[in-house]
Predicted model as a PDB file, atoms N, CA, C, CB and O in Angstrom, pLDDT in the B-factor column:
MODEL        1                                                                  
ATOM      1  N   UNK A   1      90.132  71.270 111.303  1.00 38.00           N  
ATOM      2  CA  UNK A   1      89.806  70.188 110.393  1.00 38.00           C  
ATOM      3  C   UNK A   1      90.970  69.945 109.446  1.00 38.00           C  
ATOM      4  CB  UNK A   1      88.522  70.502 109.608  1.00 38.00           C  
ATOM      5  O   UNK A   1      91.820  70.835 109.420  1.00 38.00           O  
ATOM      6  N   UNK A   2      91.195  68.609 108.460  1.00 42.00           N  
ATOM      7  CA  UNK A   2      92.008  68.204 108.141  1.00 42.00           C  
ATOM      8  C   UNK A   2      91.537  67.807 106.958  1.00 42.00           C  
ATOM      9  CB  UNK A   2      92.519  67.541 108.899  1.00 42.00           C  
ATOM     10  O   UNK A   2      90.774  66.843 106.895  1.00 42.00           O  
ATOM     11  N   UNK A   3      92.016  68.651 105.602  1.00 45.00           N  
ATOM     12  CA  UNK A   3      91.060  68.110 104.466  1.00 45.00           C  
ATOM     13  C   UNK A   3      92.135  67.194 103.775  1.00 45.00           C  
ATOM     14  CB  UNK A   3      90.325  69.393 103.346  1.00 45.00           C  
ATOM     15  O   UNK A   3      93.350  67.247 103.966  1.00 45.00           O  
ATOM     16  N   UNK A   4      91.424  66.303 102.896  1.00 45.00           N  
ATOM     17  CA  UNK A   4      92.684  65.236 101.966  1.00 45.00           C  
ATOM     18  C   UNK A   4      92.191  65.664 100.537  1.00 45.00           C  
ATOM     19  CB  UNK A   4      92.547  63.081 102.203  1.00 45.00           C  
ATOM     20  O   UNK A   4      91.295  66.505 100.450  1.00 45.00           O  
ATOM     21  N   UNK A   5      92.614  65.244  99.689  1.00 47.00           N  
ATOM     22  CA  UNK A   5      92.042  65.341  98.403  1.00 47.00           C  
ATOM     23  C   UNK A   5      93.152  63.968  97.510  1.00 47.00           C  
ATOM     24  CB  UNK A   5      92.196  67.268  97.760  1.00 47.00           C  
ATOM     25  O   UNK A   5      94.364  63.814  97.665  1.00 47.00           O  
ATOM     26  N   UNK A   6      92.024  62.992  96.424  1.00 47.00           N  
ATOM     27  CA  UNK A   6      92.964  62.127  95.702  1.00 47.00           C  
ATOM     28  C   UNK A   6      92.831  62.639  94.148  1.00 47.00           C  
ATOM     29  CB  UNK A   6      92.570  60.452  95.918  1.00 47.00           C  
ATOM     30  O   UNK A   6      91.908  63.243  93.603  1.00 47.00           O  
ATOM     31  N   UNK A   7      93.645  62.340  93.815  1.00 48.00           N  
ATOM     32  CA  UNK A   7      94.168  62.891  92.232  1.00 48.00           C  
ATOM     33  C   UNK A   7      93.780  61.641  91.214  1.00 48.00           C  
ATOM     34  CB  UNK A   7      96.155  63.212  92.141  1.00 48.00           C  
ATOM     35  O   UNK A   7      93.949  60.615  91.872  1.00 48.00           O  
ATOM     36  N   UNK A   8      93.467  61.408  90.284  1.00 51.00           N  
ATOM     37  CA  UNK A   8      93.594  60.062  89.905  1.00 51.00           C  
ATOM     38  C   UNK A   8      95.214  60.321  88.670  1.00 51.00           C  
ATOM     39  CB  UNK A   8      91.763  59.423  89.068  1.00 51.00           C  
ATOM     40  O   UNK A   8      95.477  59.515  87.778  1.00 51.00           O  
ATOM     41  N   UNK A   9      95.815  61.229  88.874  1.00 50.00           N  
ATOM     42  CA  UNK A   9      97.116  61.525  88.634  1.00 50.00           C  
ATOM     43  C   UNK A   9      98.215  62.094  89.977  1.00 50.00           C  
ATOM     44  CB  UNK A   9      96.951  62.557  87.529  1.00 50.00           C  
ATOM     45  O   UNK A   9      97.966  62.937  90.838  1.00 50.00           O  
ATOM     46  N   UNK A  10      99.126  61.510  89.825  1.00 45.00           N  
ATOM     47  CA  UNK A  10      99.864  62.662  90.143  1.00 45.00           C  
ATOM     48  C   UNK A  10     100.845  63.832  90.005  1.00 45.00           C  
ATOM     49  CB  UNK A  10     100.061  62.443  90.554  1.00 45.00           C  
ATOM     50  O   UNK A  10     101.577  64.426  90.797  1.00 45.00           O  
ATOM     51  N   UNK A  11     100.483  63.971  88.229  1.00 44.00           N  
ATOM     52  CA  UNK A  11     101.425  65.083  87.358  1.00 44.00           C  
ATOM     53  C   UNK A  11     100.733  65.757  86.985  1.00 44.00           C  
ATOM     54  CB  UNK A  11     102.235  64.794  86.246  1.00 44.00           C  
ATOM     55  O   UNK A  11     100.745  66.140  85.815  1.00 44.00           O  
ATOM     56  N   UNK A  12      99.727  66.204  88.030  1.00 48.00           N  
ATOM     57  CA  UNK A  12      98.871  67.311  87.823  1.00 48.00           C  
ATOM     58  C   UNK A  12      99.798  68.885  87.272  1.00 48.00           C  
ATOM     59  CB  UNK A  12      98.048  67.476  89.386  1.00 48.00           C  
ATOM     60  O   UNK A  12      99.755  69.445  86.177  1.00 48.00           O  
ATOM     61  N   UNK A  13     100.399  69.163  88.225  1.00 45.00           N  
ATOM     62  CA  UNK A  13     101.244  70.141  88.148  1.00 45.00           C  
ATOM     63  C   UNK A  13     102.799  69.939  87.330  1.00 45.00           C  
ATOM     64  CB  UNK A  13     101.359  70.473  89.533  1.00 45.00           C  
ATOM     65  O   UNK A  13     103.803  69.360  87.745  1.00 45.00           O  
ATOM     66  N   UNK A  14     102.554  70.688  85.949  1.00 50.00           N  
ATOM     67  CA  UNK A  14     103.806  70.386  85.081  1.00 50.00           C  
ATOM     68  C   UNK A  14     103.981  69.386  84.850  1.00 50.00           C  
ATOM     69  CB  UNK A  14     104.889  70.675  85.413  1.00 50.00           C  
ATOM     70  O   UNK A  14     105.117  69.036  85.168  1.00 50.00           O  
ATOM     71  N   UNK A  15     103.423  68.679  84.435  1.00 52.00           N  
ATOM     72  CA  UNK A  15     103.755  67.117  84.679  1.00 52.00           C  
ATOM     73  C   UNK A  15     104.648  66.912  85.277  1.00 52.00           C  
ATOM     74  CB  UNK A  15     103.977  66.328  83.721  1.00 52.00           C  
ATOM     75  O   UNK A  15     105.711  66.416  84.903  1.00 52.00           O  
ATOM     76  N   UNK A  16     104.412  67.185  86.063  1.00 54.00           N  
ATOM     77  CA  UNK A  16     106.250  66.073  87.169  1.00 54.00           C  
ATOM     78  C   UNK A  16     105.259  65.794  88.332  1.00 54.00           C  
ATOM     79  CB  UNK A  16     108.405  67.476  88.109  1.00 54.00           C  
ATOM     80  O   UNK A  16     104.443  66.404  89.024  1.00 54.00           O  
ATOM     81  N   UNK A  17     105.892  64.237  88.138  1.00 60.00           N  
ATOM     82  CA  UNK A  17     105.764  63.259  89.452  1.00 60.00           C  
ATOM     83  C   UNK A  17     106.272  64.077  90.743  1.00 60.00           C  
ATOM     84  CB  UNK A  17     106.780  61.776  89.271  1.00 60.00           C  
ATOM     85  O   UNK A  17     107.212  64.865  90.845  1.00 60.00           O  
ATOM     86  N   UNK A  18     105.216  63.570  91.821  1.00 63.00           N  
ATOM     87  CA  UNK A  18     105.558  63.787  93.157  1.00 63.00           C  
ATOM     88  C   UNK A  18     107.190  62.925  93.313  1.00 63.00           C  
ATOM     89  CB  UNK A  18     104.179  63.135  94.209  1.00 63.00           C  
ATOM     90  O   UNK A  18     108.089  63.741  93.517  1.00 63.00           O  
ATOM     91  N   UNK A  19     107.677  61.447  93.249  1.00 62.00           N  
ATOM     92  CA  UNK A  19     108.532  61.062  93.297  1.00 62.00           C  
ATOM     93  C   UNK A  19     109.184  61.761  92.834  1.00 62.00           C  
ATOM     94  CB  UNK A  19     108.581  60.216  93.079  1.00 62.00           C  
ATOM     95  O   UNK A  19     110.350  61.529  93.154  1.00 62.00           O  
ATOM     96  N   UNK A  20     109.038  62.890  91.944  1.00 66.00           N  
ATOM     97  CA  UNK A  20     110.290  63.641  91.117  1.00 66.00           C  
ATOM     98  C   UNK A  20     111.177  64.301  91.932  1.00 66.00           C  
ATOM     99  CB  UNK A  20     109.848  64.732  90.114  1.00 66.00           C  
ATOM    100  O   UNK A  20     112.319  64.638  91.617  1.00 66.00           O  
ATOM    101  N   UNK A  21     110.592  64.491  93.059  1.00 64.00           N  
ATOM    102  CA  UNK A  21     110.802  65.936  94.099  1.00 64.00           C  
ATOM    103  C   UNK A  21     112.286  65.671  94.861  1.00 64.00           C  
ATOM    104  CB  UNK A  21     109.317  66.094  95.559  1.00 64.00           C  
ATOM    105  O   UNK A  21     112.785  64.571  95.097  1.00 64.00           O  
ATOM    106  N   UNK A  22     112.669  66.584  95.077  1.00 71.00           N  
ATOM    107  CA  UNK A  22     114.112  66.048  95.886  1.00 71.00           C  
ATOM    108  C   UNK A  22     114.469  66.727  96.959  1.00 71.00           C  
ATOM    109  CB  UNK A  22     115.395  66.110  95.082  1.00 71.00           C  
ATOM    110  O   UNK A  22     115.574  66.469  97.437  1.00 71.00           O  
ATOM    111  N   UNK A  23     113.606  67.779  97.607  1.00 79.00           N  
ATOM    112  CA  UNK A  23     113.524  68.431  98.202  1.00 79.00           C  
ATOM    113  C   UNK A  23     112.096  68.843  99.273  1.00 79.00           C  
ATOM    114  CB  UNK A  23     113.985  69.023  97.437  1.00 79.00           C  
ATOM    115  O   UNK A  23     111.079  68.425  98.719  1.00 79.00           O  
ATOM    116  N   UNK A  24     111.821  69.429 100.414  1.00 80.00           N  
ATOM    117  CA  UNK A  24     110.683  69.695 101.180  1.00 80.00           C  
ATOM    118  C   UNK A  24     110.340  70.973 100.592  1.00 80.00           C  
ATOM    119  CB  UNK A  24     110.883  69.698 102.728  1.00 80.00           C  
ATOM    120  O   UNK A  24     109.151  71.272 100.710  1.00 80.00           O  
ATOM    121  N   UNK A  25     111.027  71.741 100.034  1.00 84.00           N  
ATOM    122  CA  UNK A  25     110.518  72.874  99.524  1.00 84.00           C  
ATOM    123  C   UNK A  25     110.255  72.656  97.925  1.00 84.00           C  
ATOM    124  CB  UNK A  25     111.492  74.030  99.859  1.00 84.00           C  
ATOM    125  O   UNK A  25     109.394  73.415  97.480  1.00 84.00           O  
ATOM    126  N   UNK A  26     110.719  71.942  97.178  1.00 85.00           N  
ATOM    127  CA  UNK A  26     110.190  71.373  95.677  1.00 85.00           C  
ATOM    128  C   UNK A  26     108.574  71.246  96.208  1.00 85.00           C  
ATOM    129  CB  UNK A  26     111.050  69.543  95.034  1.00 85.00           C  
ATOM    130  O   UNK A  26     107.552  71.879  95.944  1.00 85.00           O  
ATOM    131  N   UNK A  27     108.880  70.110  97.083  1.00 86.00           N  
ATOM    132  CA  UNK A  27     107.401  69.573  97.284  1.00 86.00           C  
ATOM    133  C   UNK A  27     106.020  70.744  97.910  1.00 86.00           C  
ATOM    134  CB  UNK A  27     107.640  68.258  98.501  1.00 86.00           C  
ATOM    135  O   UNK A  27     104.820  70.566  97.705  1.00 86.00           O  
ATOM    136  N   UNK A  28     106.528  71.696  98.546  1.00 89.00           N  
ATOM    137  CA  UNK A  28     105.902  72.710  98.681  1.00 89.00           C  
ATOM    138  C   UNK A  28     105.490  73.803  97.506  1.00 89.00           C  
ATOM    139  CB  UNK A  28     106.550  73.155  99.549  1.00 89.00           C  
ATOM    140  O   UNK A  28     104.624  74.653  97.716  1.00 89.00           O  
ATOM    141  N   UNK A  29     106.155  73.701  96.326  1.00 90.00           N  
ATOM    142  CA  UNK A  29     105.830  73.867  95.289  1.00 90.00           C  
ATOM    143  C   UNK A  29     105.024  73.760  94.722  1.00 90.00           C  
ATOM    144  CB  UNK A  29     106.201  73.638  94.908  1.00 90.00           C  
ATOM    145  O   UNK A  29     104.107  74.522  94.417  1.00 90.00           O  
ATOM    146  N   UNK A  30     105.325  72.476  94.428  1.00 89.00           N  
ATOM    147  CA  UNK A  30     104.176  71.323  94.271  1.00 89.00           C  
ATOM    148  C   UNK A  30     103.046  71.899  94.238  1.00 89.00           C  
ATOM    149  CB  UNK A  30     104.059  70.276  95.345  1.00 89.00           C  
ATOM    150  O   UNK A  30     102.457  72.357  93.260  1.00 89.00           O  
ATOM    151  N   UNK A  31     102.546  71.865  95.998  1.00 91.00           N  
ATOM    152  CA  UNK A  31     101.537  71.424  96.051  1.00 91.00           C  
ATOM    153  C   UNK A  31     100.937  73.068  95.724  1.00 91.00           C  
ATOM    154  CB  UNK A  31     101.255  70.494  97.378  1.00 91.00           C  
ATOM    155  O   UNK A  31      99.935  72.970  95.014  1.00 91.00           O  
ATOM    156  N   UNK A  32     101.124  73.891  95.903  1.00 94.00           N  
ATOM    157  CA  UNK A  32     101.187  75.612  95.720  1.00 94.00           C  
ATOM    158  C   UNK A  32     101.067  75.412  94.273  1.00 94.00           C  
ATOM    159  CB  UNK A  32     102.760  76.632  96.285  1.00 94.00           C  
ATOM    160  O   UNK A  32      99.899  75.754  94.090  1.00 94.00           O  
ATOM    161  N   UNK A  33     101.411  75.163  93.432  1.00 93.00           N  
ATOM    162  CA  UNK A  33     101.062  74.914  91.659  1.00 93.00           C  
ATOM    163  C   UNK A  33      99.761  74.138  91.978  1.00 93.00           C  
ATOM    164  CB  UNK A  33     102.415  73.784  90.510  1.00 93.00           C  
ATOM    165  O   UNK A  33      98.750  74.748  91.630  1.00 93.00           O  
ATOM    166  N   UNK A  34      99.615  73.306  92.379  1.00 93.00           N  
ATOM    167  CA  UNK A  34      98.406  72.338  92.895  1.00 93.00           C  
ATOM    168  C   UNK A  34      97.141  73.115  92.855  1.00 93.00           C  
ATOM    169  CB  UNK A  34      98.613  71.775  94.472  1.00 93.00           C  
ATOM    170  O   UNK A  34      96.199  73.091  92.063  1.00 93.00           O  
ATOM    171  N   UNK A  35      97.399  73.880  94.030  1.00 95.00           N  
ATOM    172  CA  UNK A  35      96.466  74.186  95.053  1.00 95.00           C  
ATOM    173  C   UNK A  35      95.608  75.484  93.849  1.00 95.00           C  
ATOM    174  CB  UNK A  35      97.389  74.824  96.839  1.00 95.00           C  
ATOM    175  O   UNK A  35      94.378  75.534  93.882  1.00 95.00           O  
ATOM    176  N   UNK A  36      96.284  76.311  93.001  1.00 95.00           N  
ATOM    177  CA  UNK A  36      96.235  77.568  92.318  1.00 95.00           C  
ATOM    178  C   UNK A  36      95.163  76.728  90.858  1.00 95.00           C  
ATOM    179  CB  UNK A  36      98.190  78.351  91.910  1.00 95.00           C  
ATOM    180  O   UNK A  36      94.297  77.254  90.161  1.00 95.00           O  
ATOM    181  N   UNK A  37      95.616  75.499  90.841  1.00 94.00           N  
ATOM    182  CA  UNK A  37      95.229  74.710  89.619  1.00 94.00           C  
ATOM    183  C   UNK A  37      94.048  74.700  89.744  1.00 94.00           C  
ATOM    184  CB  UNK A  37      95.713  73.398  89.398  1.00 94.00           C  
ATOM    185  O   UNK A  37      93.413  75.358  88.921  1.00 94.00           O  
ATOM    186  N   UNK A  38      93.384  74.043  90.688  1.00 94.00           N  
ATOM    187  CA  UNK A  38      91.803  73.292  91.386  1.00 94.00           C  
ATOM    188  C   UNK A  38      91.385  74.778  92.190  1.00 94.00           C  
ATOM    189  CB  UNK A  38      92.088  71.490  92.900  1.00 94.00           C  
ATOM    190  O   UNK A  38      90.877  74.640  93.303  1.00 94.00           O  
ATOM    191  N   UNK A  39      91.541  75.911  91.773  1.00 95.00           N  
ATOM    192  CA  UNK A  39      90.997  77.009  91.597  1.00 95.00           C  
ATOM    193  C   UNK A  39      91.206  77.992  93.122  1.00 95.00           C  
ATOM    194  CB  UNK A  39      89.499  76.639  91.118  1.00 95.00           C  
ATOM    195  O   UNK A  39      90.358  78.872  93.268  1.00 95.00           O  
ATOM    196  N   UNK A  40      92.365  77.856  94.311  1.00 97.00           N  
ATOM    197  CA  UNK A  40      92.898  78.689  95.280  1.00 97.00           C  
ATOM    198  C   UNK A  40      93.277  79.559  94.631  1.00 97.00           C  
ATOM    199  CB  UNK A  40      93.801  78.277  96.095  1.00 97.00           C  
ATOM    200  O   UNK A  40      93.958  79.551  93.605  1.00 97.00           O  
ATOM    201  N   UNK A  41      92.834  80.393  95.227  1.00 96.00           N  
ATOM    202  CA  UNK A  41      93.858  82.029  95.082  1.00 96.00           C  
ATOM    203  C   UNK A  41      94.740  82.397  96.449  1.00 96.00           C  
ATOM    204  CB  UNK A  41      92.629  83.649  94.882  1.00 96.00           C  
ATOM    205  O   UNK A  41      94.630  81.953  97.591  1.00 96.00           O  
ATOM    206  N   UNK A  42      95.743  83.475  95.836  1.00 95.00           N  
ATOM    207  CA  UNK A  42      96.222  84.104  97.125  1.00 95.00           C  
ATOM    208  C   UNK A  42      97.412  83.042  97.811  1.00 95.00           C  
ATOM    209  CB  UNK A  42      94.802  84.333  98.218  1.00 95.00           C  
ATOM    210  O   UNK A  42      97.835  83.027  98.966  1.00 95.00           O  
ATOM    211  N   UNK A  43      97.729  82.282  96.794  1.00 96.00           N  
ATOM    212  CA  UNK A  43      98.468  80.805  97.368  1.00 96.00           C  
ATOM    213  C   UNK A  43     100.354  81.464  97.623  1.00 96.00           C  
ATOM    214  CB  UNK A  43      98.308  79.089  95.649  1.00 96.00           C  
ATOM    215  O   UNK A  43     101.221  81.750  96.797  1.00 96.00           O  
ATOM    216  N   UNK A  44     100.345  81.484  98.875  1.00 94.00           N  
ATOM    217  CA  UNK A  44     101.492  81.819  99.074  1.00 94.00           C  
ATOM    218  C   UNK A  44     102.356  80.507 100.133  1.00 94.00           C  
ATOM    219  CB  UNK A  44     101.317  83.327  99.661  1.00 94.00           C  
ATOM    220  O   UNK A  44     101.821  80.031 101.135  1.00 94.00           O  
ATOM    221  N   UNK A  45     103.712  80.115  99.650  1.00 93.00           N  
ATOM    222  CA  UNK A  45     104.850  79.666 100.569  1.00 93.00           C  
ATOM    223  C   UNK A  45     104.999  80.189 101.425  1.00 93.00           C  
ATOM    224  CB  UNK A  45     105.920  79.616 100.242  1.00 93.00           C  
ATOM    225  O   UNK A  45     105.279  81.376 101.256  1.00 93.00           O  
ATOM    226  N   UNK A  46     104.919  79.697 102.828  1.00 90.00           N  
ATOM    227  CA  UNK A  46     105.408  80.437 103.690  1.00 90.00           C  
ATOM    228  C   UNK A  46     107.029  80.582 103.686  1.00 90.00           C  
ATOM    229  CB  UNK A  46     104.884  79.965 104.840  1.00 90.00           C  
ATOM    230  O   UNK A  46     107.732  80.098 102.799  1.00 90.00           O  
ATOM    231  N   UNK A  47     107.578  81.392 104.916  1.00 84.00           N  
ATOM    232  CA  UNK A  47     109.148  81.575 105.289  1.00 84.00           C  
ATOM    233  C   UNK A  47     109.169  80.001 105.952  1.00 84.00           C  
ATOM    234  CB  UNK A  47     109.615  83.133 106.585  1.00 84.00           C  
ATOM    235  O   UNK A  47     108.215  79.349 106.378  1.00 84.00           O  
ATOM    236  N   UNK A  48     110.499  79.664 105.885  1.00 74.00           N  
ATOM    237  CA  UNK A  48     111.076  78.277 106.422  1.00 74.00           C  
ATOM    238  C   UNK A  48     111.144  78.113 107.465  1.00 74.00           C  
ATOM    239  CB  UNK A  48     112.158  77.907 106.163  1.00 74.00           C  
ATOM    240  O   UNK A  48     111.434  76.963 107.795  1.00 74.00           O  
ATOM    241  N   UNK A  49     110.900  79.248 108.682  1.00 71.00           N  
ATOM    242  CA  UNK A  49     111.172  79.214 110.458  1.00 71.00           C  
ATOM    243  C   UNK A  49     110.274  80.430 111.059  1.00 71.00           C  
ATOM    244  CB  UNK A  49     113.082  79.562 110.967  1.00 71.00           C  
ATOM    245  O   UNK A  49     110.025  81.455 110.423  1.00 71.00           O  
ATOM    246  N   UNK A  50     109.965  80.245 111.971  1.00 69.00           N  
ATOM    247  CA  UNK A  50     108.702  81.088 112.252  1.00 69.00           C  
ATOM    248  C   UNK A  50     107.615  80.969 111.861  1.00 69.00           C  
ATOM    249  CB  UNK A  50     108.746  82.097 112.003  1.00 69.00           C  
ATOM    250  O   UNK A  50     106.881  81.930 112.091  1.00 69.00           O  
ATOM    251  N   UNK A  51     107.025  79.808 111.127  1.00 64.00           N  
ATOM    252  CA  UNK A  51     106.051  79.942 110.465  1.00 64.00           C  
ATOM    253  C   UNK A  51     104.954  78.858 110.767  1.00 64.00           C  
ATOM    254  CB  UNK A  51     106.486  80.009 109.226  1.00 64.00           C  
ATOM    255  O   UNK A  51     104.198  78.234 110.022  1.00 64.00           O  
ATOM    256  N   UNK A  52     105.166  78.859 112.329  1.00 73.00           N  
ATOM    257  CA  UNK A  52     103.805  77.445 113.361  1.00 73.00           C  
ATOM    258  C   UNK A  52     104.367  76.131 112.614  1.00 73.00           C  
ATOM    259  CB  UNK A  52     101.323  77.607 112.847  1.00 73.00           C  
ATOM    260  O   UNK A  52     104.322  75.145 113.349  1.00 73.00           O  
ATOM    261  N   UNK A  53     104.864  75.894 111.379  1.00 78.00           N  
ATOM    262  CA  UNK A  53     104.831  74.624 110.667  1.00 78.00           C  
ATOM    263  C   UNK A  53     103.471  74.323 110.045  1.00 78.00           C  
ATOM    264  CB  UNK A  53     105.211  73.512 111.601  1.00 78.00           C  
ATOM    265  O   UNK A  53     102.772  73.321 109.891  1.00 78.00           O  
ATOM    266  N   UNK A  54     103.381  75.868 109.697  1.00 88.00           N  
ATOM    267  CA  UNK A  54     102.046  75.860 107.995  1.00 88.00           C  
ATOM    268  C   UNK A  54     103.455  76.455 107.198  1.00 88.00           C  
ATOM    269  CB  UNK A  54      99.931  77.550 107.914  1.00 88.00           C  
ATOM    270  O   UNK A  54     104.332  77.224 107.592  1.00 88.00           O  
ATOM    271  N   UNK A  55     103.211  75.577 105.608  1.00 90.00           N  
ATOM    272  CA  UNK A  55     104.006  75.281 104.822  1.00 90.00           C  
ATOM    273  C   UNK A  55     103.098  76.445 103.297  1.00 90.00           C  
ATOM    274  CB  UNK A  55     104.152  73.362 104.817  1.00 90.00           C  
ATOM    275  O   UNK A  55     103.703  77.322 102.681  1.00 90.00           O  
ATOM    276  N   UNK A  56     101.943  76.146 103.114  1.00 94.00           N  
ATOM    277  CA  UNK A  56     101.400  77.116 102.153  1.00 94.00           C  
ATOM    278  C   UNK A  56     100.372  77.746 102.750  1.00 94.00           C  
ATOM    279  CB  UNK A  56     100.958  76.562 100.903  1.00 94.00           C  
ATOM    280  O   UNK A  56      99.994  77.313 103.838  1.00 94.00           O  
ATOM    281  N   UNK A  57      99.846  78.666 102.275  1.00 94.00           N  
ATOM    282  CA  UNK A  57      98.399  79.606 103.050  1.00 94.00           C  
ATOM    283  C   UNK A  57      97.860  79.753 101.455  1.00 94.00           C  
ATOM    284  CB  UNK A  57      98.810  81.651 104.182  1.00 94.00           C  
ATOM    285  O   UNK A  57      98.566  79.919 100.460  1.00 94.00           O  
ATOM    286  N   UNK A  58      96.638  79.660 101.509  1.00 96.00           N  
ATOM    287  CA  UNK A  58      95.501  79.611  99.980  1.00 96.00           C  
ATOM    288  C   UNK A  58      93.995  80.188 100.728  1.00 96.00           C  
ATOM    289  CB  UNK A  58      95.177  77.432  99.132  1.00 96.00           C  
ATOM    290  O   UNK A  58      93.666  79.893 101.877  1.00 96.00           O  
ATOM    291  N   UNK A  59      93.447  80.784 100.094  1.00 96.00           N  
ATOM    292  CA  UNK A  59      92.243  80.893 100.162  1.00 96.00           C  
ATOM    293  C   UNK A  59      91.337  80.265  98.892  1.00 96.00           C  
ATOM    294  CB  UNK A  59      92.105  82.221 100.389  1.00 96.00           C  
ATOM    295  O   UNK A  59      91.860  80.046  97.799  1.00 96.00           O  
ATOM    296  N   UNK A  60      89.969  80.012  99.154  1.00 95.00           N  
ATOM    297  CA  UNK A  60      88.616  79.919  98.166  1.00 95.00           C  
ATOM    298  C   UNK A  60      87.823  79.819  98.991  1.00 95.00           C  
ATOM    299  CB  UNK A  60      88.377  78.813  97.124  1.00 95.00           C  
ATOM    300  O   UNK A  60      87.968  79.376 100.130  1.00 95.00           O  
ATOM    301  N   UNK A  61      86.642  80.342  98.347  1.00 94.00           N  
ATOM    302  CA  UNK A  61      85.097  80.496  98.725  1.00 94.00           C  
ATOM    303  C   UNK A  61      85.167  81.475 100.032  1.00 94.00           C  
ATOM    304  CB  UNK A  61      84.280  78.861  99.121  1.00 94.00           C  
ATOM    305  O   UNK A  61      84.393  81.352 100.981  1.00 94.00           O  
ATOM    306  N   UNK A  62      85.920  82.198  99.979  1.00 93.00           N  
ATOM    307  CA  UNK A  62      86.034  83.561 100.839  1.00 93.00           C  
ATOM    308  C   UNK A  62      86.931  82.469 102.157  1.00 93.00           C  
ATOM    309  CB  UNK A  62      84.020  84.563 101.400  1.00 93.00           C  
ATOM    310  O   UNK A  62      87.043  83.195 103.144  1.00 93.00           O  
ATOM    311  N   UNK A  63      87.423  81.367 102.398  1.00 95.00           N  
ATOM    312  CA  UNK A  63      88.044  80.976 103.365  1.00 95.00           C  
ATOM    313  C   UNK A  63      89.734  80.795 103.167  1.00 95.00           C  
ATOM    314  CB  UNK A  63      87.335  79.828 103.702  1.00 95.00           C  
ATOM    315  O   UNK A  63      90.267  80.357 102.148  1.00 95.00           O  
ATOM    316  N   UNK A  64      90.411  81.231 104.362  1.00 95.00           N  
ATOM    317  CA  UNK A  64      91.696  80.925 104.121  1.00 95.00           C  
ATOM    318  C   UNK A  64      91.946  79.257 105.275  1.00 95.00           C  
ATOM    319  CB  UNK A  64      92.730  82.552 104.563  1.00 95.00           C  
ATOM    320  O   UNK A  64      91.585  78.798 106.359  1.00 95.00           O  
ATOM    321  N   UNK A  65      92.834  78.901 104.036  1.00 95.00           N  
ATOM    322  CA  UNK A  65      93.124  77.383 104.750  1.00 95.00           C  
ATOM    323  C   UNK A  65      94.617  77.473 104.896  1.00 95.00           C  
ATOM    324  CB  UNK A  65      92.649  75.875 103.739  1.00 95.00           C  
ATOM    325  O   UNK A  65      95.217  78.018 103.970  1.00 95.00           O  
ATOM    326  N   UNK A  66      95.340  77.003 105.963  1.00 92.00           N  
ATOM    327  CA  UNK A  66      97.069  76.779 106.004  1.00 92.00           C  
ATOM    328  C   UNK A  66      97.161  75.392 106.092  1.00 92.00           C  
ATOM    329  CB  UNK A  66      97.980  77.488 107.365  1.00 92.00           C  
ATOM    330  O   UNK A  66      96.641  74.787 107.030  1.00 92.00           O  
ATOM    331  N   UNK A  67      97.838  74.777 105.108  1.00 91.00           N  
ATOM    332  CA  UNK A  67      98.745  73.719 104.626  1.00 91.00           C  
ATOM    333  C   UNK A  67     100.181  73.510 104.949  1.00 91.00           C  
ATOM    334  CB  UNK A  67      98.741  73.806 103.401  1.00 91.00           C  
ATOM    335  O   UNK A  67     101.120  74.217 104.583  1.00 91.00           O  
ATOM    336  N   UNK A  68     100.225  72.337 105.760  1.00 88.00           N  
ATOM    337  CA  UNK A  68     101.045  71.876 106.720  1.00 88.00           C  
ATOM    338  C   UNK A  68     102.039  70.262 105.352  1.00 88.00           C  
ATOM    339  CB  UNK A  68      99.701  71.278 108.509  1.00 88.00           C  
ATOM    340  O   UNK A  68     101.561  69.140 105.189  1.00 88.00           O  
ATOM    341  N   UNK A  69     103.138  70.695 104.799  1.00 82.00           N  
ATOM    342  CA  UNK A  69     103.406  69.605 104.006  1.00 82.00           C  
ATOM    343  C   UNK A  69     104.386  68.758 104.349  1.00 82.00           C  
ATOM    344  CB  UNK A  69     103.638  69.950 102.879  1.00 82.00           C  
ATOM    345  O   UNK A  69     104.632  67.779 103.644  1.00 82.00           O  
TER     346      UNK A  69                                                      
ENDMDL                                                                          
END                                                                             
């Protein structure tokens, strides 16, 4: 499954704009500050190669989800 979620911001995290980003790994940041905010634990970046092309791993409510960014 493929979850979305809308913000009615998007300087949720530190205030900085998504446009702020200048990088694929900023933006993996991002969303990892994000994800820890709206109450994930366990929110880890993955490594840059080897890693299927899941970008963060988070768990809540006893489930782990991998995030593809």
């Amino acid at each position: 499954s493929v979850y979305y979620w809308k913000t009615e911001n998007n300087d949720i995290s530190n205030n900085q704009s998504i446009t702020d980003l200048s990088s694929g790994f900023e933006f993996e940041q991002y969303i990892a500050n994000l994800l820890r905010k709206i109450g994930y634990s366990d929110v880890t970046i993955t490594k840059s190669t080897g890693d299927y092309g899941v970008d963060v791993v988070a768990a809540k409510d006893l489930v782990t989800y991998a995030f593809q960014c």
